[in-house]
Legacy VTK file of the C-alpha trace (Angstrom):
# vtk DataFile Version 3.0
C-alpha trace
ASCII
DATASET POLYDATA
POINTS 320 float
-10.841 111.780 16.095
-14.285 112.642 15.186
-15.967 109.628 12.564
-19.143 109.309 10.668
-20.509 107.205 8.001
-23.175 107.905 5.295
-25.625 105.450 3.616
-26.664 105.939 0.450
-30.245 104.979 -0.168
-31.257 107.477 -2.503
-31.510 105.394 -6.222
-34.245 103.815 -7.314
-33.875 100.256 -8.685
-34.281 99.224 -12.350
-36.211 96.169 -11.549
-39.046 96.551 -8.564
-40.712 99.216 -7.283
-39.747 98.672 -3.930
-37.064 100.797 -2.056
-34.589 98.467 -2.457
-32.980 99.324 1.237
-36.160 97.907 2.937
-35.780 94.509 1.659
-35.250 92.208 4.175
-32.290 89.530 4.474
-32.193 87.405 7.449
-35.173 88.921 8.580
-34.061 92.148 8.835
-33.948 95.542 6.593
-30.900 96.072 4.326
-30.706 99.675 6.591
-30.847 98.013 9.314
-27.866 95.901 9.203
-26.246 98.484 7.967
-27.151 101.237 10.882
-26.823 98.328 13.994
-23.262 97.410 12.418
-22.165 100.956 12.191
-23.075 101.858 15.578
-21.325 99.179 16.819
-18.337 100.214 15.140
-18.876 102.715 16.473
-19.073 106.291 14.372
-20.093 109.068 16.285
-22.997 110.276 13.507
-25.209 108.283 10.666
-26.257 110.032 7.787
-28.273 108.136 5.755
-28.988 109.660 1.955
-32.964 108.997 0.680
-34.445 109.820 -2.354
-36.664 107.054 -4.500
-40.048 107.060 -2.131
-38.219 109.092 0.581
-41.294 109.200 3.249
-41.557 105.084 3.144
-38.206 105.172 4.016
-37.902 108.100 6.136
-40.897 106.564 8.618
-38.689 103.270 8.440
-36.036 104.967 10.217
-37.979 106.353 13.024
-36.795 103.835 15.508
-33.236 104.976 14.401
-30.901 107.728 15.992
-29.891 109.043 12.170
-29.330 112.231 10.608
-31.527 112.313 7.125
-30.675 113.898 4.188
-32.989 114.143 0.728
-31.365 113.873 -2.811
-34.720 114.951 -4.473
-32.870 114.935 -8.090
-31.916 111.438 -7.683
-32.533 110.316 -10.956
-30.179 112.947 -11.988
-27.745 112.720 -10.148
-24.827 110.368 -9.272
-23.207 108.702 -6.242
-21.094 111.766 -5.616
-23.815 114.442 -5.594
-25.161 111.945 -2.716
-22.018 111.935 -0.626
-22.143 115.850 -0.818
-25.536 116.028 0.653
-24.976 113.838 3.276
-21.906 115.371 4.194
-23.724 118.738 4.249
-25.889 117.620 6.600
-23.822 115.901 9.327
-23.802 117.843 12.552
-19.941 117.207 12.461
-16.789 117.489 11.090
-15.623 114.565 10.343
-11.481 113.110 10.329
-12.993 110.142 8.650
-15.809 109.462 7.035
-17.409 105.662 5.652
-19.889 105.788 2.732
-21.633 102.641 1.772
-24.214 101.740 -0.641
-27.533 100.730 1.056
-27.604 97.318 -0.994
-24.381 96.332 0.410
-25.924 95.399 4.047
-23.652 92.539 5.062
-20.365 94.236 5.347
-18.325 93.491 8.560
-17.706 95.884 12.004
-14.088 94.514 11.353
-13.845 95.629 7.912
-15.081 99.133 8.900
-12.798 99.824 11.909
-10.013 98.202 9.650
-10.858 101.170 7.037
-11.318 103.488 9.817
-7.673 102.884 10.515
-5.980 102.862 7.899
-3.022 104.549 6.815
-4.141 106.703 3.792
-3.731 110.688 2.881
-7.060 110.745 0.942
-8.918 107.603 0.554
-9.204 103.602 1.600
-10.623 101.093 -0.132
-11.650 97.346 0.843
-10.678 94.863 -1.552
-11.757 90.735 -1.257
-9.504 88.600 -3.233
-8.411 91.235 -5.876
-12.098 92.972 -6.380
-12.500 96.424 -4.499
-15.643 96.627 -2.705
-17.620 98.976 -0.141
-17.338 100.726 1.809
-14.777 103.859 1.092
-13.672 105.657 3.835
-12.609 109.149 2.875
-10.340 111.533 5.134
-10.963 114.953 6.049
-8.227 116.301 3.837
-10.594 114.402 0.511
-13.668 115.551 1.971
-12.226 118.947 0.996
-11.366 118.388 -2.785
-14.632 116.382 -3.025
-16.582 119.826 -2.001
-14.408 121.192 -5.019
-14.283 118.466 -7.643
-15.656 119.228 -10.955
-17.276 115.884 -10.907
-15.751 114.564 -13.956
-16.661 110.896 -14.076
-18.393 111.023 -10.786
-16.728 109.038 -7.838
-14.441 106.719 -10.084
-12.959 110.234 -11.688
-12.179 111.347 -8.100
-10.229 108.175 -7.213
-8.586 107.939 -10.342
-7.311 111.675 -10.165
-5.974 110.754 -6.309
-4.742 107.746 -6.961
-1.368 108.578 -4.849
-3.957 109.131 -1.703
-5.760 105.772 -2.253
-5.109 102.627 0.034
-6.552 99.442 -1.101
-6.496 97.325 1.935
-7.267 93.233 1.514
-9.552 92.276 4.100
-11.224 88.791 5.125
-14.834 89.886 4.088
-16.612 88.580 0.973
-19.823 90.596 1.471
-17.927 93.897 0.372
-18.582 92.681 -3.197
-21.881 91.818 -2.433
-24.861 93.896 -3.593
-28.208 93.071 -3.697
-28.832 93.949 -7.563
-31.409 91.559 -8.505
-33.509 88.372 -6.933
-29.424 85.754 -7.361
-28.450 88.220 -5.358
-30.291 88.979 -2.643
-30.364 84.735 -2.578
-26.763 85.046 -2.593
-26.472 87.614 0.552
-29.461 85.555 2.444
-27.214 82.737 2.654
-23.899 84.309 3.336
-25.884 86.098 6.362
-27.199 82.624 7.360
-23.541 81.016 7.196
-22.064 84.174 8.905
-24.424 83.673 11.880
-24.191 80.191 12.301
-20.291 80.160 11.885
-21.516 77.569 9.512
-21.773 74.805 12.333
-25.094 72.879 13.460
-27.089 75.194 15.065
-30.826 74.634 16.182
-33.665 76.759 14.232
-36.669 77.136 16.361
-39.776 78.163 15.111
-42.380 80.080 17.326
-45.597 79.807 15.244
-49.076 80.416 16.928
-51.841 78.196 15.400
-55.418 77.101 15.743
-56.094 74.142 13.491
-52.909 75.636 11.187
-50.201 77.600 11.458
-51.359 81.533 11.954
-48.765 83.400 12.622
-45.281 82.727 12.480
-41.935 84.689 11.545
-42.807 85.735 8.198
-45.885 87.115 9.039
-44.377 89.281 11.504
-41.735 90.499 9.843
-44.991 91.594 7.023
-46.198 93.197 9.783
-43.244 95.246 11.040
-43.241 96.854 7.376
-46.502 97.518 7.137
-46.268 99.626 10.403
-43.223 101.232 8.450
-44.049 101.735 5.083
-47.409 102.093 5.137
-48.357 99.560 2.633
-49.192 95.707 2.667
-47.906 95.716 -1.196
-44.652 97.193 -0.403
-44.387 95.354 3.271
-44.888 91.505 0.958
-42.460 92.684 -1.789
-39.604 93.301 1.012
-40.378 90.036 2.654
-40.249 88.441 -0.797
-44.240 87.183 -0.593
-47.104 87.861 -3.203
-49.477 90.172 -1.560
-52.268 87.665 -2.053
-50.139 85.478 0.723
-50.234 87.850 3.176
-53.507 88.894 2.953
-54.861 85.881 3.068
-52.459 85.253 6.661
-53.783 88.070 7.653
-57.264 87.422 7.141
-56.492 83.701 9.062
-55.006 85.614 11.712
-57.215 88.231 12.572
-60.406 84.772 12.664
-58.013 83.339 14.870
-57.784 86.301 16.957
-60.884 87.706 16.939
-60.353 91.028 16.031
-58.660 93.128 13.628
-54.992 93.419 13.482
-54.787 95.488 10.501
-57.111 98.578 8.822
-56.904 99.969 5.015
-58.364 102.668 3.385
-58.585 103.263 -0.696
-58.862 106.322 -3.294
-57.741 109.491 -2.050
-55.059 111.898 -3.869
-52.248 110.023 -2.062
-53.780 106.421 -2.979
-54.537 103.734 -0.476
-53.071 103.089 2.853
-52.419 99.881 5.035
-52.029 100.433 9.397
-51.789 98.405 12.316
-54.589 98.508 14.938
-54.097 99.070 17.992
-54.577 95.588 19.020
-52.150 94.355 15.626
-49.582 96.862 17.181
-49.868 95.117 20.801
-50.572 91.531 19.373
-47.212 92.362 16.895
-45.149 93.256 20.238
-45.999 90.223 22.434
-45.460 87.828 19.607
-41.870 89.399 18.427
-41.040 89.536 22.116
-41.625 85.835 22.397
-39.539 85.617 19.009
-36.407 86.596 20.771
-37.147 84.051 24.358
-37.702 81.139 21.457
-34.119 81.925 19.734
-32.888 82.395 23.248
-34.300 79.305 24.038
-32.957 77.009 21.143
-29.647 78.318 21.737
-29.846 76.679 25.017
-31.467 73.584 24.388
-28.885 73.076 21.502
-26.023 73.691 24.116
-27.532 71.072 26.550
-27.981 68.210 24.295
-25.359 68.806 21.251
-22.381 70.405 23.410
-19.079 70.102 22.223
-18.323 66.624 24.298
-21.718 65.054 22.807
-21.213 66.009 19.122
-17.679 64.418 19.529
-19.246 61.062 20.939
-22.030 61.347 17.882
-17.934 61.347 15.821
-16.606 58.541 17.664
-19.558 56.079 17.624
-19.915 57.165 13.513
LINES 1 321
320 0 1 2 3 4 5 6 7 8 9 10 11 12 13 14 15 16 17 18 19 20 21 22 23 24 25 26 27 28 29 30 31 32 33 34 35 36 37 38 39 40 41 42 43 44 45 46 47 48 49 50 51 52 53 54 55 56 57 58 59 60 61 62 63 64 65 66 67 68 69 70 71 72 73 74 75 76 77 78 79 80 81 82 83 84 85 86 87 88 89 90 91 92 93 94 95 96 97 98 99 100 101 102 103 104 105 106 107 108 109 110 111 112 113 114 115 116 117 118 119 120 121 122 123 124 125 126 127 128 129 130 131 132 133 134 135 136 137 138 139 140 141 142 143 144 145 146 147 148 149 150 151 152 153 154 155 156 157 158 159 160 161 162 163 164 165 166 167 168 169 170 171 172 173 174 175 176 177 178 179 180 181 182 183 184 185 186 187 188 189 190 191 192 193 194 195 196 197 198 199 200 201 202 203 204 205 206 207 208 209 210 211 212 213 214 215 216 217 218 219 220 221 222 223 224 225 226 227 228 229 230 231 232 233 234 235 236 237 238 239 240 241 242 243 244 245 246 247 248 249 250 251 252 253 254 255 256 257 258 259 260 261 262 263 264 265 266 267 268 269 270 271 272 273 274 275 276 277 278 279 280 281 282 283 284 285 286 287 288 289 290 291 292 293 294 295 296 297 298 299 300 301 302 303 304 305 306 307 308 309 310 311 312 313 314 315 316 317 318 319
């Protein structure tokens, strides 16, 4: 059975100017939850649908084995027209296919396989305590009256008219209903994904800052950093990361005294407007300091394990 999954990332959001699919939660991009849980799945091919400032978010998926496709009428268009693109553009034929928004980044592995196997003629559907959430997974048989639907009422008009097809299958998995629309939101979804992580137990949190009288580079900074590289743009980079720009460039500007040298270049004006890069010493600096990121959390996962193990937390209980 060949599968596939599309991500739609095409719209443009009422309320920032920011692609909404680079925001980060958890310290990571809404995509790229999305694209690390679907390979592990696993699907055999990614599509994922841009649109609203496609190159900012075409260069943030360079590190990613994805097919692209462009919806350059997105404005105009509606959640179906996207589906058809990205189906167009799959190097497969697919016997089932997942589509999820790109603001819906915390949805389980389980839930998709769960949807992947389901027993349904045209369509299933994940539902969380009576509210139907994302993603769909269509079969092969609705990809075909999708590439001949009138579009009547978009996607909803589709379901409705193949309702007999539909499964709506209850799984354990809140974040199906959860979309980052607005700053609650995204608050909301940061602390499911901290609570999912955790398994909502004790759990140490080490922090791996650098300093030199005060703090000059630490998590946040990096994860500025990262976007930069990606989008281009130190505005953009802070508004994913959830800064003010004058924040980071200020960090930066501690950083690169610190350091000694530049870690970051801009230039102004132009027809396409200004641009923010890394230097070559910010890109190596960035590497070195995000590899010693992941030996810290390694780290605190083992010095948590050696002084609150199982047997010690229940002593902490017993002397309480």
């Amino acid at each position: 059975m060949k599968t596939a999954a599309i991500i739609l990332a095409a719209g443009k959001p009422s309320d920032i100017k920011t692609p909404k699919p680079l925001i980060h939660i958890g310290g990571k991009s809404m995509l790229a939850y999305e694209i690390e849980m679907l390979k592990a799945v696993p699907v055999d091919e990614i599509a994922v649908v841009v649109g609203y400032k496609d190159s900012v978010v075409k260069k943030h998926l360079e590190n990613y084995r994805v097919t692209i496709a462009a919806n350059r009428h997105f404005s105009e268009t509606e959640m179906l027209d996207s589906v058809l693109l990205g189906v167009e553009k799959l190097g497969i034929k697919p016997d089932r296919l997942l589509v999820l928004p790109a603001d819906t980044p915390l949805v389980s592995e389980k839930t998709c396989s769960t949807l992947m196997e389901a027993d349904c003629t045209i369509a299933a559907i994940p539902r969380y305590n009576g509210l139907s959430g994302h993603p769909i997974m269509f079969t092969a048989k609705a990809l075909r009256l999708l590439a001949d639907y009138d579009g009547s009422n978009g996607m909803r008009g589709f379901v409705a008219n193949n309702a007999d097809g539909i499964a709506y299958i209850d799984v354990p998995d809140p974040a199906i209903c959860m979309r980052a629309r607005g700053d609650k939101f995204i608050e909301q979804l940061t602390a499911y994904e901290i609570e999912r992580r955790t398994d909502g137990r004790l759990h140490a949190e080490i922090e791996a800052n650098l300093a030199l009288g005060v703090t000059v580079m630490n998590a946040e900074l990096s994860r500025v950093l990262n976007l930069v590289e990606s989008t281009g743009s130190l505005q953009m980079a802070s508004d994913c990361v959830g800064i003010s720009y004058s924040k980071s460039w200020k960090s930066i500007k501690n950083l690169e005294l610190a350091l000694g040298v530049s870690i970051i270049e801009s230039t102004v004006g132009g027809k396409s407007g200004g641009k923010s890069q890394l230097t070559a010493a910010g890109k190596y600096f960035l590497r070195q300091y995000d590899e010693m990121l992941k030996d810290a959390e390694k780290l605190g996962k083992w010095l948590f394990s050696q002084y609150f193990s199982d047997e010690t937390m229940q002593k902490i209980q017993k002397l309480g």
